[in-house]
C-alpha positions as CSV (number, residue, x, y, z in Angstrom):
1,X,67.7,89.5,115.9
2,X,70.6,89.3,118.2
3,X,73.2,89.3,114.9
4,X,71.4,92.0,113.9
5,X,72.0,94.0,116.8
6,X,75.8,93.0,116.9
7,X,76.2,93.8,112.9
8,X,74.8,97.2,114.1
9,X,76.6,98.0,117.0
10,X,79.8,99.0,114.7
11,X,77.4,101.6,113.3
12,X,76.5,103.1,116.6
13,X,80.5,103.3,117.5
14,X,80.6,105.2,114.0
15,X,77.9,107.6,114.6
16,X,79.4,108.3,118.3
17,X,82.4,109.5,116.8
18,X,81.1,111.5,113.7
19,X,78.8,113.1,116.3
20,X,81.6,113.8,118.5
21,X,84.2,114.8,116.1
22,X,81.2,117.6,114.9
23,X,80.9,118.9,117.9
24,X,84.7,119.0,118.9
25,X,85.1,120.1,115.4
26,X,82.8,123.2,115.9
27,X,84.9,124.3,119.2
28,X,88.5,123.9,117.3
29,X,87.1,126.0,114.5
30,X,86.4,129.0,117.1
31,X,89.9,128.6,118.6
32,X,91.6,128.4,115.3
33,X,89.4,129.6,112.5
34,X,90.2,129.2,108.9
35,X,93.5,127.8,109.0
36,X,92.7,124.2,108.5
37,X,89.4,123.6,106.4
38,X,86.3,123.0,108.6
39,X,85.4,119.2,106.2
40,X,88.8,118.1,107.3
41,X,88.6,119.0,110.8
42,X,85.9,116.8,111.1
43,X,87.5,113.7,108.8
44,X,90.1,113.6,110.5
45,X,88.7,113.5,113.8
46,X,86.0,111.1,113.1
47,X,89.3,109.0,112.1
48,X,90.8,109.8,115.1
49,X,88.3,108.5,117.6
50,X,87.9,105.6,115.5
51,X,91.4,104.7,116.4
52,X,91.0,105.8,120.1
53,X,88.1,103.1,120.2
54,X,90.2,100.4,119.4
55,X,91.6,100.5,123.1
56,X,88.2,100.6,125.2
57,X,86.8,98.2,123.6
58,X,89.3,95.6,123.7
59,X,89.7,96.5,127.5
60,X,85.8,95.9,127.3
61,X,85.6,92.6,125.2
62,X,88.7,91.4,126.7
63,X,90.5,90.8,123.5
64,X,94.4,91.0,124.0
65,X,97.0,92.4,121.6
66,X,97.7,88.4,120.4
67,X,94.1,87.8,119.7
68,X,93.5,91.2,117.8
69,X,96.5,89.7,115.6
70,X,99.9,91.3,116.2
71,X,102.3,88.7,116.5
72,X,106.4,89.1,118.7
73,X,108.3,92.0,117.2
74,X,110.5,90.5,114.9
75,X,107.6,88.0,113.5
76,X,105.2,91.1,112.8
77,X,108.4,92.7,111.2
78,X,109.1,89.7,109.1
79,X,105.3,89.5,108.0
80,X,105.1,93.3,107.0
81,X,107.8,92.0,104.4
82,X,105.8,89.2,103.2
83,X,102.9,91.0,103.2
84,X,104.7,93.6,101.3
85,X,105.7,91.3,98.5
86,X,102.1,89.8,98.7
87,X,100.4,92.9,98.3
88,X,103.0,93.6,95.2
89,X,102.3,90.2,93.4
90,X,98.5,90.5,94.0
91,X,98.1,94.3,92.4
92,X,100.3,94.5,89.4
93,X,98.8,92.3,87.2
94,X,95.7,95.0,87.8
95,X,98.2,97.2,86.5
96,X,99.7,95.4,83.6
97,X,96.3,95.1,82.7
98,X,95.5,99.1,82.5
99,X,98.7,99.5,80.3
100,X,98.2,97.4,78.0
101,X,94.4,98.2,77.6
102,X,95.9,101.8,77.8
103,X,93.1,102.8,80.0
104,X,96.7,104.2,82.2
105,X,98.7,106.3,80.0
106,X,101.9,107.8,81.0
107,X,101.6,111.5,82.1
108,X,104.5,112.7,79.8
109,X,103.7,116.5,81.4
110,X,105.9,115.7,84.0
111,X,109.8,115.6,84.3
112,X,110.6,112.5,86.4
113,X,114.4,112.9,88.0
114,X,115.6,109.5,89.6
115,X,116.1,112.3,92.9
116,X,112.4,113.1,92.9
117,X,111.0,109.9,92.3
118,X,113.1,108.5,95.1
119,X,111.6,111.0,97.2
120,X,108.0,110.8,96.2
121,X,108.3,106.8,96.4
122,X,109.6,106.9,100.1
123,X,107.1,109.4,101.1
124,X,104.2,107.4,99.3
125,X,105.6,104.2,101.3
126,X,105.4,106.3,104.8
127,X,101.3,107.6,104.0
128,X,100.9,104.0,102.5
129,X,102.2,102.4,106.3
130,X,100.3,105.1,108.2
131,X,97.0,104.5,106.6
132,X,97.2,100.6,107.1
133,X,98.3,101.3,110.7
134,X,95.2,102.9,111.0
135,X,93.1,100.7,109.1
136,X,94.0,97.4,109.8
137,X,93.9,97.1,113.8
138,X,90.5,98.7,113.7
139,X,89.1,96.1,110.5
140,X,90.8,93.3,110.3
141,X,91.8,93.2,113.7
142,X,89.2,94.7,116.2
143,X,86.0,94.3,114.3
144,X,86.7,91.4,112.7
145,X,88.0,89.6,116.5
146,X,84.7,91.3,118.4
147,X,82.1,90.0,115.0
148,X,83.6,86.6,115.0
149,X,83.5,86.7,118.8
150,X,79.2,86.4,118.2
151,X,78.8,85.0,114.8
152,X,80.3,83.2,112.2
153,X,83.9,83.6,110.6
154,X,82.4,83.9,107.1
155,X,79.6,86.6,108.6
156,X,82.5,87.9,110.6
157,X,84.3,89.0,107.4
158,X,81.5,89.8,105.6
159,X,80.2,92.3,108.1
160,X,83.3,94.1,108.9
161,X,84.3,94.6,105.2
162,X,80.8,96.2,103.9
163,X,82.0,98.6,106.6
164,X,85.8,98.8,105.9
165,X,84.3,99.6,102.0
166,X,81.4,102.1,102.9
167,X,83.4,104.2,105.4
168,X,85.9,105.1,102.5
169,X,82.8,107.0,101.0
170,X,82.6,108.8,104.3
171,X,83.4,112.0,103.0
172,X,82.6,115.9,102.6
173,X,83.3,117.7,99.8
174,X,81.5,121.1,100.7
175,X,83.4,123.7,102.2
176,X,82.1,126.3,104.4
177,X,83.0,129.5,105.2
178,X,84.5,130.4,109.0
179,X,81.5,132.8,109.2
180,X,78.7,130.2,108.4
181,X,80.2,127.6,110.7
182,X,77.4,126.7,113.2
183,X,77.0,123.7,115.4
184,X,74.3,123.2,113.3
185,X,75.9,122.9,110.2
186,X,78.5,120.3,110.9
187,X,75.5,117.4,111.6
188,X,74.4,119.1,108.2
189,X,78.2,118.0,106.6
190,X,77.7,114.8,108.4
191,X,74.5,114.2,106.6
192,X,76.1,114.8,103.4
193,X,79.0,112.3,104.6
194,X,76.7,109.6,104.7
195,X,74.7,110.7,101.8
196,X,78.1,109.7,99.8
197,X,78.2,106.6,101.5
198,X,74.6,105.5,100.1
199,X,75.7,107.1,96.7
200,X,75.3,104.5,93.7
201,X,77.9,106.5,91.9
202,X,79.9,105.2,94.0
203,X,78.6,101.4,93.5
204,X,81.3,99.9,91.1
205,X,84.0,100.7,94.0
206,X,82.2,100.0,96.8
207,X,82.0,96.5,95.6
208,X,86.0,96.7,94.2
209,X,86.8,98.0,98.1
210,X,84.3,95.0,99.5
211,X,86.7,92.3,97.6
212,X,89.8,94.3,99.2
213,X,88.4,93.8,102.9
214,X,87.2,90.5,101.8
215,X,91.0,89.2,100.6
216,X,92.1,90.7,103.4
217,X,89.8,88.9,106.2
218,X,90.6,85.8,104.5
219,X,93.9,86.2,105.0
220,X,93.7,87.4,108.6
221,X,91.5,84.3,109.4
222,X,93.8,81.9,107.8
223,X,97.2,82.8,109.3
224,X,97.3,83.1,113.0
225,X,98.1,86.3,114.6
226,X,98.8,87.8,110.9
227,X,97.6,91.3,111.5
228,X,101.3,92.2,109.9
229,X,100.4,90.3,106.7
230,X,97.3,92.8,106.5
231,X,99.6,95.6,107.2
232,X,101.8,94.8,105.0
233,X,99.8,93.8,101.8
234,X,97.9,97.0,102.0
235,X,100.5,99.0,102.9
236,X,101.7,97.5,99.4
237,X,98.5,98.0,97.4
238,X,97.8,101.6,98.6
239,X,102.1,102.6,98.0
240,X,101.2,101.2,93.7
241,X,97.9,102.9,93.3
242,X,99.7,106.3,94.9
243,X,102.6,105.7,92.8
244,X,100.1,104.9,89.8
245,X,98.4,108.0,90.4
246,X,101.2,110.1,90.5
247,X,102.9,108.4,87.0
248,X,99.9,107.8,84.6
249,X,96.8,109.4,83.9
250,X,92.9,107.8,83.2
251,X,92.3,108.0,79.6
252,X,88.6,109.2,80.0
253,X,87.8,108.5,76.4
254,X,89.1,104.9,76.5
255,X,86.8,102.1,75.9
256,X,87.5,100.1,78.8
257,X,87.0,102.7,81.1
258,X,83.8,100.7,82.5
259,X,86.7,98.5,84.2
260,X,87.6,101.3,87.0
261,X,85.8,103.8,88.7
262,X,86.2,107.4,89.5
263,X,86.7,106.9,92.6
264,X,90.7,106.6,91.5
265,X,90.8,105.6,88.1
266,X,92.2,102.3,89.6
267,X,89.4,100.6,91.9
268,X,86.9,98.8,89.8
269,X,85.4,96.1,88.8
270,X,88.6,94.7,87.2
271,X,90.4,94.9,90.7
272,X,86.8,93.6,92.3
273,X,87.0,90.3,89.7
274,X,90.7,89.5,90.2
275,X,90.2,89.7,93.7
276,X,87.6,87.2,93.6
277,X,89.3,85.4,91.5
278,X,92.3,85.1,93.8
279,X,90.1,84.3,96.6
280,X,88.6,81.1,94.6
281,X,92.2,80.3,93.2
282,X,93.3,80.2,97.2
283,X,90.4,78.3,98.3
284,X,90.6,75.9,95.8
285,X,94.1,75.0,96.1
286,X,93.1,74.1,99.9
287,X,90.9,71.9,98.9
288,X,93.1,70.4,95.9
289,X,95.5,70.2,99.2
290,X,93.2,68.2,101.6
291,X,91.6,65.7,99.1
292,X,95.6,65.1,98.7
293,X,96.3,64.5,102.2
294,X,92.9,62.4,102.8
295,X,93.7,60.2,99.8
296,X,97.5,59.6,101.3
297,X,96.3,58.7,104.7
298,X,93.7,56.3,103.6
299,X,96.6,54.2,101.7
């Protein structure tokens, strides 16, 4: 009962700030009106009061910036670099794979100068860093720190990626007019936000995004203060599925399709498998590593 009630508290943090991002929502759409649609008012600001939670909480569970995982400066500089090139390694064999399988085919519609891919590459980079700037201190650094704080390291990682993977269902896709904008009607939006969450449409890449939070808890619990490895690797991973996106198209007709989702023609069960599969390659080696070490001591 008592894990139950800390696996749950993450979900009452959520639904404070979806409740107050509707209700702060509904105010900035009388001040402003139409000029920034009402579903995205209230995304973003759920989002933002995620982040703002990160500091009350850690003032409250006493959980310093070390502990949450951000290492000195020039360390956490030195692991967004690693983690970079981790992130790169890990992803484009998932890539490779679509190619060849041609369930990725070029999108010769467009006219790619070196000038404009330049630019589109360096302003994918910058969304990739601000999304895992976002992401990572609140997952893999303060969930992950307050779970493992009451339970298990295993549980711990579990927990806090079922709800790193189900909040990027989170999502409205109705938009309202100004004019039937009530304060009744954004809980109704939320509802549908959390309707998508429980969607089995949206199964295949829920699990896909469950193995992403997964490799990434194991390699937060692995390496001290390595919240810049996190950074870093997802940073990568979310820069080559942007980039992906923006070169090459889904081939809806191909026969493989079944190994992604719609979610982005990229998460799937084929990224969900060679996760795993690089998880168990890791965990292995470890092992390989200590039965090595035991045998050499006992000689």
């Amino acid at each position: 009962m008592r894990y139950l009630f800390y696996t749950m508290v993450p979900f009452l943090v959520l639904l404070a700030a979806t409740t107050l991002s509707c209700t702060v929502g509904y105010f900035m759409v009388l001040g402003i009106g139409d000029a920034i649609p009402f579903r995205q008012i209230l995304t973003r600001s759920t989002q933002l009061f995620l982040v703002l939670s990160i500091f009350p909480a850690m003032a409250y569970l006493k959980i310093t910036k070390d502990a949450l995982g951000f290492a000195p400066t020039r360390l956490f500089f030195k692991q967004l670099l690693q983690g970079f090139g981790l992130g790169f390694i890990t992803l484009l064999p998932v890539f490779i794979i679509l190619s060849v399988l041609e369930i990725n085919v070029l999108d010769d519609t467009q006219v790619v100068t070196v000038g404009l891919l330049a630019k589109t590459m360096t302003i994918n980079l910058l969304l990739a860093l601000l999304i895992s700037l976002i992401e990572e201190p609140l997952f893999r650094g303060l969930l992950l720190v307050s779970l493992h704080k009451k339970m298990s390291v295993i549980a711990a990682i579990l927990i806090s990626s079922i709800y790193y993977a189900g909040l990027h269902f989170l999502s409205i896709k109705t938009d309202l007019p100004v004019q039937d904008i009530n304060l009744f009607s954004s809980f109704k939006l939320l509802g549908e936000a959390f309707g998508n969450v429980i969607n089995p449409d949206n199964l295949s890449a829920f699990f896909a995004l469950l193995m992403v939070g997964i490799f990434l808890g194991v390699l937060r619990t692995q390496v001290k203060v390595s919240l810049g490895l996190c950074i870093g690797c997802h940073t990568c991973w979310v820069w080559q599925i942007k980039m992906s996106k923006k070169l090459f198209n889904t081939d809806l007709n191909s026969e493989y399709l079944y190994l992604v989702s719609s979610y982005d023609g990229i998460i799937g069960p084929l990224v969900a498998g060679w996760l795993l599969l690089a998880i168990a390659g890791y965990f292995i080696y470890q092992q390989i590593n200590e039965s090595k070490n035991l045998s050499g001591q006992s000689r």
